[in-house]
N, C-alpha and C positions, 0 to 999 in steps of 0.2 A: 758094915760101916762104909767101905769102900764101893758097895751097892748103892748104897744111900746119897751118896756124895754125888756118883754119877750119874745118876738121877733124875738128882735137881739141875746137873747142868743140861742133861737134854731134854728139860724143859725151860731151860733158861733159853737155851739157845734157839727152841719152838717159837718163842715169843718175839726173840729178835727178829726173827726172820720172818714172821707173819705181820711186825709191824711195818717192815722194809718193803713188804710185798703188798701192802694195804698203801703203802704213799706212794708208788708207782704208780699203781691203777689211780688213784687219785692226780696225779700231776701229772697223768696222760690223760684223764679227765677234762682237767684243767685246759689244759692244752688244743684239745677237741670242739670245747666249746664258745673258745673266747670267741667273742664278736666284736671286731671293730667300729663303731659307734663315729656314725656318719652325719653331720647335721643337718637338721631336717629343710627341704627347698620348697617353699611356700608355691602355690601353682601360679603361673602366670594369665596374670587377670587380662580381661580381653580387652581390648582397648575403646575407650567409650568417643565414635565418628566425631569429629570434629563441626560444628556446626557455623551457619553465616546466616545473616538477616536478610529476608527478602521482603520484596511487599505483597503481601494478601488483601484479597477484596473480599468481599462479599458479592456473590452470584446468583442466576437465577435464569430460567430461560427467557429469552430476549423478551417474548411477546406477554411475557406475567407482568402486566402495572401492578400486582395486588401490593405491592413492594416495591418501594422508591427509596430504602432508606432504611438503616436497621434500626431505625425507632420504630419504625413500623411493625417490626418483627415481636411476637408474646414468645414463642417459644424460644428452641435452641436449632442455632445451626450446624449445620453439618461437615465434619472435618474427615480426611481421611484418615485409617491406620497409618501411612506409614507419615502423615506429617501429624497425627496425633498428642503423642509425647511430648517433643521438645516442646511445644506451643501450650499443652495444658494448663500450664501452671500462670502462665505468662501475665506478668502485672498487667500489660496492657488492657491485655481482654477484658481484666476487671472492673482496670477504668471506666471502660466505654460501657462494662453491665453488658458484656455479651458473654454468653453461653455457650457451649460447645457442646457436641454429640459426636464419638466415635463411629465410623461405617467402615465397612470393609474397601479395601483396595478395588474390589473387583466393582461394588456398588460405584466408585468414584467413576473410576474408568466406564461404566456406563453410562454414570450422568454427564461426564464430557462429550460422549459420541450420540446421546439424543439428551436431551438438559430437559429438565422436567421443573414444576412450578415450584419444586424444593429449593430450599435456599445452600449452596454451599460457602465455605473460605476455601479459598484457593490461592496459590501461587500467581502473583501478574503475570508469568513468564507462563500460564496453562489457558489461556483464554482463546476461544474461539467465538467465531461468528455466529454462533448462537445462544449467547449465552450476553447477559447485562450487566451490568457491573451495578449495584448499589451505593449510592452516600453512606459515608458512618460519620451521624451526627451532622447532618446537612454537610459535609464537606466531603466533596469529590478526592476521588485517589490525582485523577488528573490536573485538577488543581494542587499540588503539592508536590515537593520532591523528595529525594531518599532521606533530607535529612531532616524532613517535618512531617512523617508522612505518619500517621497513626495506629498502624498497622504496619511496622517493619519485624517481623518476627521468624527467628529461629528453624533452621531447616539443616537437618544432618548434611555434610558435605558429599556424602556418597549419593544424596537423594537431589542434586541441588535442580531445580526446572532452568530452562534460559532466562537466562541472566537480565532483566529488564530494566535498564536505569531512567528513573524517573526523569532526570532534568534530560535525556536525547528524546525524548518524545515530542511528537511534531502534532499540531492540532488544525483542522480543517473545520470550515464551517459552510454548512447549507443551508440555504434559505428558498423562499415559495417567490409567491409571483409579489413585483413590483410595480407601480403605476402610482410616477408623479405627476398626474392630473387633477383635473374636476375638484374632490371636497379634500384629498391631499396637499392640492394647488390651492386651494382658498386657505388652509389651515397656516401653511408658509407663510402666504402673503399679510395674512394677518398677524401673527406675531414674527412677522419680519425676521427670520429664523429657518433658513435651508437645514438647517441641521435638527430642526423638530422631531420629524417623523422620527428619527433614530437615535434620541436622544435617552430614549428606557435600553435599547440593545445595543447602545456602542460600545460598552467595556467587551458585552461577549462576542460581537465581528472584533474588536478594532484588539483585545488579547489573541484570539488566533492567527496562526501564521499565515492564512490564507481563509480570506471570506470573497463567498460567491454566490451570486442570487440570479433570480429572473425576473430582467429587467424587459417591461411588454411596455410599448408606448414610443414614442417616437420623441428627441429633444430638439427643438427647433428655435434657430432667432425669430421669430416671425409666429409663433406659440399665442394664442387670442383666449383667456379662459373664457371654459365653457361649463356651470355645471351640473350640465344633463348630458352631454357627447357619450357617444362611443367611438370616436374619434379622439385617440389620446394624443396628446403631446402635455410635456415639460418643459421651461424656464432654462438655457442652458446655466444660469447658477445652481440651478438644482442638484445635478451633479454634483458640485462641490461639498453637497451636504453629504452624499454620499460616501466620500473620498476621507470626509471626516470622521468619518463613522468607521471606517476601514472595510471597505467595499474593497478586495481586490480585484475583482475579476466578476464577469457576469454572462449570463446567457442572452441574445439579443437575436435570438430562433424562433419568437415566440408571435404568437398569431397578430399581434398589435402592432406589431415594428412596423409594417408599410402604411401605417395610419394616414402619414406626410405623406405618401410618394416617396419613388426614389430619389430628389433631394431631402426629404427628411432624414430616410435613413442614413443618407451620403452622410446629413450633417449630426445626426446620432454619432455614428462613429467618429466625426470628429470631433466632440465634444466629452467623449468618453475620453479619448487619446490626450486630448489636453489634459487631462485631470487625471490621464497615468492610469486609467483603469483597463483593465483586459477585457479581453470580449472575445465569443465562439459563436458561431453560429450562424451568419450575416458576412457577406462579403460582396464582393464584384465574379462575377463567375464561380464553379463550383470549387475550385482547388483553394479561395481567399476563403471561402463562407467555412470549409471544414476544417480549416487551420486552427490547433487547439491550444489550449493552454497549458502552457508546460512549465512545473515549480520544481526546481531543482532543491532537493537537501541536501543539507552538509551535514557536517557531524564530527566530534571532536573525537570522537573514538570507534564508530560503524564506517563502512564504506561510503559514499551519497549514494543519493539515489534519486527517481526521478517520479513525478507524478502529472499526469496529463487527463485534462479534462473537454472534452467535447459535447456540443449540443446537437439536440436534434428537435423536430418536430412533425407531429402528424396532422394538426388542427390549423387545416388551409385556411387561411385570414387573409389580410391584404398586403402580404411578400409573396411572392413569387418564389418558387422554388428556384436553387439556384440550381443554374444548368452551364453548360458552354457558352448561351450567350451573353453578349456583353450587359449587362445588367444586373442590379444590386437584385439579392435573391439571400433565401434559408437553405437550412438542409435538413434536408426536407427525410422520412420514412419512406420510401417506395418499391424498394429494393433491399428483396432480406439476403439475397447471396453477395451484394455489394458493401451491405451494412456490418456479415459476418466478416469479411475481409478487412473492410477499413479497423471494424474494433480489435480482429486477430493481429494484424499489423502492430497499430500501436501497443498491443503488448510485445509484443518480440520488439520493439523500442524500449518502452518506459517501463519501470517495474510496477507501477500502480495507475490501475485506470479507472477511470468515474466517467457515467455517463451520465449525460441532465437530457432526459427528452420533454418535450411538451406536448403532453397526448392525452387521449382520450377525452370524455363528457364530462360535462360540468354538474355542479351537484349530488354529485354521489359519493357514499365511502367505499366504495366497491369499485376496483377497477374491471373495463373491458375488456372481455377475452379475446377478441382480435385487436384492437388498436392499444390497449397495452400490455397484458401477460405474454400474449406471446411475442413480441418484441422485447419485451425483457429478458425475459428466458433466452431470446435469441444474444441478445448483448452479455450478457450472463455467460451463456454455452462459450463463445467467440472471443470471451477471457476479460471481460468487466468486472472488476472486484467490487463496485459499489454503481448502482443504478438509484438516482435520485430523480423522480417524477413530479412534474408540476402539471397547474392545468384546470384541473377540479373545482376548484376556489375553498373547497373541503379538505379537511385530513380526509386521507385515505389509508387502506388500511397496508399491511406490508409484510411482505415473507422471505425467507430464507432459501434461495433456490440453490442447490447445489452448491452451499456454504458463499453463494454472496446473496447480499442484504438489497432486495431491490425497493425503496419505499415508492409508491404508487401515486402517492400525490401528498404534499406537504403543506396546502393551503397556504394562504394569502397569508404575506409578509408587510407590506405595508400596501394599502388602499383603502378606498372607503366607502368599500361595502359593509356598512354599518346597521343593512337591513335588516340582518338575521345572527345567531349568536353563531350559527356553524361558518358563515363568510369570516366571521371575524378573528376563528381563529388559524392558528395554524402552529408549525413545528419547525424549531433549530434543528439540524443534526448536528453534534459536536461529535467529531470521526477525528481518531487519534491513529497515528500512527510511527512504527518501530523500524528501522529497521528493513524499510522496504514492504512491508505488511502494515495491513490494516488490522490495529487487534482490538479495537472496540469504540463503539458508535455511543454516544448518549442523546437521547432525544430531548427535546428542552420544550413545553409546551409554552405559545404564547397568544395574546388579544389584544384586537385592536381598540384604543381607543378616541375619542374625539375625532372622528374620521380619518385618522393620519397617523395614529401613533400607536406602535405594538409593544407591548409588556410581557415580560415573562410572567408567565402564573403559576403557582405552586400551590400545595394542599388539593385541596378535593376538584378546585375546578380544572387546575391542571392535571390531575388524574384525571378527569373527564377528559381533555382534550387527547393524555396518552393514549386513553384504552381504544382510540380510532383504530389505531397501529395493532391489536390485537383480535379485529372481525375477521372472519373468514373470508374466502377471497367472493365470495358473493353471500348475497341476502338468503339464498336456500340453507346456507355455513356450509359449504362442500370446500 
């Protein structure tokens, strides 16, 4: 019995102790395993670049007319990767029914540094000298400013191009040869109307800040019409059409000036001076005749800066070149180490410089390679940012010499040579500029009509008149 009893307690007492020894291991378990429960930290999203509107154009290499306009355009144009994105989507574009196409960065940056007949959008602030700017929907980027402008779109802040504000942009205007004589002079007098001739192009001189042409012919009181002369003179009211028109400034280098003699010329210039108009080219002695014309800019928020324009010519007429002696004379091409100087000069003056020569042969679209290319190139080399050529009575054609834009001849601006359709036309240059640069030229094709009066043309004939500007530099195409 007393076997029995003791027994069951050292089994009772097995079990106590195997229970006691089972929650140990268990609440050191316990203990082992707990995890602190941490909550969970979402990853930090990267930040999406901040973006600002700029204005984009539509581009294309200078010398492609096939493209005036992206109506013109069937397909799609060409965008960069990296301004791809933000812009894809962009209501505007849809508006206007333009299309887009992704290229690689690296394609971009190649069609900047040689521009091919493709069409790109680009940033305003990416433009260079060889490249055209297209209308969207017949309206100019340059006509508008940042806050009408059609094309203000979206550009990451990290990517942004310079900065290019529409309303500081400064507009220049070039024009070919003038002659208020013969069926000019008869067109005035009959509708009593000095302001005639210029009555289709005076919004576009008289809106630029600066319009300049070449003025060939002499303005005399003592003026007899004649109209069969090669002997020009003008009405000194004549001028005043001009003034109205917004004529600032003119070249007066050109083969026709000594038509009068030198009281003609004497009194040319002062007929211009009355009427406030500038003039290059023509003086008393050599240091009055090369005296330029210099257009200061201001600017509410860039530095000023300075633009100076000089003439010259090579097609000896009845001026006398100007020399030391005392006598009304041009200035005259004869001297290319003196020519490189005087144009070096003026840039280490002015930050922008233009030159107007009046060279080379008449009727041709081809400029000469001695009396003009290589005097251009020479102005060019010697820090000319823009070479404008008259002369030809033809458009001529024009290239891109070492990123300046020399045009070879601009054809007749107002006269009336009414014989033939190539006399009659010719080409505005509207040359804008930023900033102390020149960052794009638009050519503007125009015709004369009723012996005296020049028209802007658009559509196909005016594509005729552009595509001058895209021949080769001679008839062999070399």
């Amino acid at each position: 019995m007393k076997w029995r009893v003791l027994f069951l307690l050292l089994i009772i007492m097995a079990l106590i102790g195997l229970n006691v020894g089972v929650w140990a291991v268990f609440q050191r378990a316990a203990r082992t395993t707990t995890v602190t429960m941490i909550p969970r930290r979402e990853p930090t999203p990267t930040p999406t670049p901040a973006t600002q509107l700029v204005p984009f154009v539509p581009v294309t290499a200078f010398k492609n007319f096939e493209y005036l306009d992206t109506n013109d355009i069937s397909g799609s144009i060409n965008v960069a990767h990296k301004y791809y994105l933000p812009i894809a989507g962009d209501e505007k574009l849809n508006e206007k029914t333009i299309s887009i196409d992704e290229v690689s960065d690296d394609d971009y940056a190649a069609f900047l540094k040689e521009p091919t007949n493709a069409v790109y959008l680009i940033p305003l602030g990416e433009l260079n000298s060889g490249l055209r700017v297209l209308n969207v929907n017949d309206k100019s980027v340059f006509d508008s400013n940042d806050n009408d402008w059609e094309l203000m779109l979206p550009v990451s802040s990290d990517l942004l191009p310079t900065a290019i504000n529409l309303n500081e942009v400064k507009e220049f205007v070039f024009g070919g040869t003038v002659v208020l004589s013969r069926g000019v002079a008869e067109r005035i007098e009959k509708y009593n109307a000095v302001e005639y001739p210029w009555s289709a192009i005076s919004q576009t001189l008289s809106s630029a800040d600066y319009a300049f042409i070449n003025f060939k012919g002499s303005i005399t009181s003592n003026c007899v019409y004649d109209g069969y002369t090669l002997s020009f003179c003008g009405q000194p009211d004549y001028v005043e059409g001009m003034k109205l028109a917004g004529v600032d400034g003119v070249s007066v280098s050109g083969n026709h000036i000594g038509d009068y003699g030198q009281s003609g010329m004497k009194e040319t210039i002062q007929f211009l001076e009355k009427n406030e108009i500038e003039h290059t080219g023509l003086g008393k002695k050599y240091p009055q005749a090369f005296e330029p014309l210099v257009a200061n800019i201001q600017s509410d928020e860039r530095d000023p800066y300075s633009v100076v324009m000089v003439a010259y010519n090579n097609v000896f007429g009845t001026a006398p070149c100007a020399s030391e002696k005392d006598q009304w004379g041009v200035t005259c091409l004869l001297d290319q180490e003196k020519l490189s100087k005087e144009i070096a000069d003026l840039k280490a003056k002015y930050d922008v410089v233009i030159a107007y020569p009046n060279w080379g042969p008449e009727y041709t679209h081809y400029p000469d390679p001695e009396k003009q290319i290589k005097w251009g190139r020479l102005m060019a080399d010697a820090g000319a940012d823009l070479v404008v050529g008259d002369q030809a009575h033809w458009v001529q054609t024009m290239e891109i010499y070492n990123e300046t834009p020399i045009f070879y001849g601009v054809g007749n601006l107002v006269f009336d040579q009414m014989w033939s359709e190539k006399t009659r036309e010719g080409i505005l240059l509207r040359v804008f500029l930023y900033d102390g640069q020149i960052i794009s030229i638009e050519p503007v094709a125009t015709k004369i009509y009723d012996y005296a009066q020049p028209r802007i043309e658009t559509g196909s004939t005016g594509k005729a008149i552009l595509d001058y500007l895209s021949l080769p530099l001679d008839a062999a195409g070399s």
